[in-house]
Residue, then its C-alpha position, 0 to 999 in steps of 0.5 A: x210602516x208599509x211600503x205604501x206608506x213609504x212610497x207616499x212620503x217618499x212620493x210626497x217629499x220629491x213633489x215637495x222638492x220639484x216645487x222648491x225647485x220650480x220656485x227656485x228656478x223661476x226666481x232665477x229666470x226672473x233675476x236673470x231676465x232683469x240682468x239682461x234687460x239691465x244688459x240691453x239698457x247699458x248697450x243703449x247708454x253706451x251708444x248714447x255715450x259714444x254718440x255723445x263722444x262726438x258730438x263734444x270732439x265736434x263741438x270742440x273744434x268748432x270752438x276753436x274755429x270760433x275762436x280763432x275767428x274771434x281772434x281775426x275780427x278783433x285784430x281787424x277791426x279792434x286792434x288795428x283802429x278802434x279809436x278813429x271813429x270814437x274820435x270822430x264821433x265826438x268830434x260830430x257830437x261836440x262840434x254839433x253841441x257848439x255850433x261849429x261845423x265838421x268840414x272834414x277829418x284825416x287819419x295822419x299816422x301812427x307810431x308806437x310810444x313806450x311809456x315812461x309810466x307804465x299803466x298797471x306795473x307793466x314794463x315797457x308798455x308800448x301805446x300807440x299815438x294816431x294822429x288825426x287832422x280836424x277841419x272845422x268852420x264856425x265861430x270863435x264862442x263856438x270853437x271856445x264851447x268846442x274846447x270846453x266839450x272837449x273834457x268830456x269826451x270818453x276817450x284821452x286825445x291832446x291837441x299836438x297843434x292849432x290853427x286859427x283862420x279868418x273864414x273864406x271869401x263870401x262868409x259871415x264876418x265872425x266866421x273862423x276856419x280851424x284846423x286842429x291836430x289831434x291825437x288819440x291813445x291805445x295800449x298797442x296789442 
């Protein structure tokens, strides 16, 4: 063989082997451009991540300010006297359904009791008793139709004393005038 010939292959391989390499190389730059966009997609998530971070830090403490305020207005509005417009309303209802009158209603006191029979096998439950005084004007069927209604109401009330009057001056012959001492339980909070 010649030297030309020689220097041909020689020439021929070393393109050979700089195409190789230009492929090889872009192959890398191709792979190493999907890693840095791999790179600034995770940068993204990671900010997104973090944004999100505090968001839940707010969102948690604003739960607890939720909760405690949930806390406040039942223990204003719930636990301390639930029961009072419930026995007033039916009271209206009853009285209303009977044809007796609802001249007026008073909230006497409120004392703790501790149940003998504790109510889902709690020791020492304590109940509160709210006793209430109830005024009422009509007749005795009616006030008898009261009683009946009594039954179902939806709340426990027993009747802790009773008072039967003829009506005032100027009212109709069978006209009475009641006043009834109730009083309604809850479990003490």
């Amino acid at each position: 063989m010649s030297g030309y010939t020689k220097s041909l292959m020689a020439l021929g391989i070393a393109l050979i082997a700089v195409i190789c390499a230009a492929f090889w190389l872009r192959s890398r730059v191709i792979v190493l451009n999907d890693l840095s966009k791999t790179r600034d997609d995770m940068k993204i998530q990671i900010a997104g991540i973090q944004g999100d971070a505090a968001l839940i830090a707010d969102y948690e403490q604003r739960l607890e300010t939720i909760q405690h305020d949930i806390k406040q207005i039942t223990g204003k509005f719930v636990g301390k006297d639930y029961e009072t417009p419930q026995l007033v309303k039916a009271v209206v209802k009853s009285a209303s359904l009977s044809g007796m009158e609802m001249i007026n209603a008073f909230k006497l006191e409120r004392k703790a009791e501790v149940l003998s029979t504790p109510i889902r096998a709690e020791r020492g439950q304590t109940v509160d008793v709210i006793s209430h005084e109830i005024i009422l004007k009509g007749s005795y069927p009616g006030f008898v139709k009261f009683l009946q209604s009594m039954a179902a109401w939806d709340m426990g009330a027993k009747i802790e004393s009773m008072e039967i009057k003829p009506g005032s001056a100027g009212a109709a012959p069978d006209e009475i005038d009641v006043t009834l001492r109730l009083s309604v339980f809850s479990l003490a909070q």
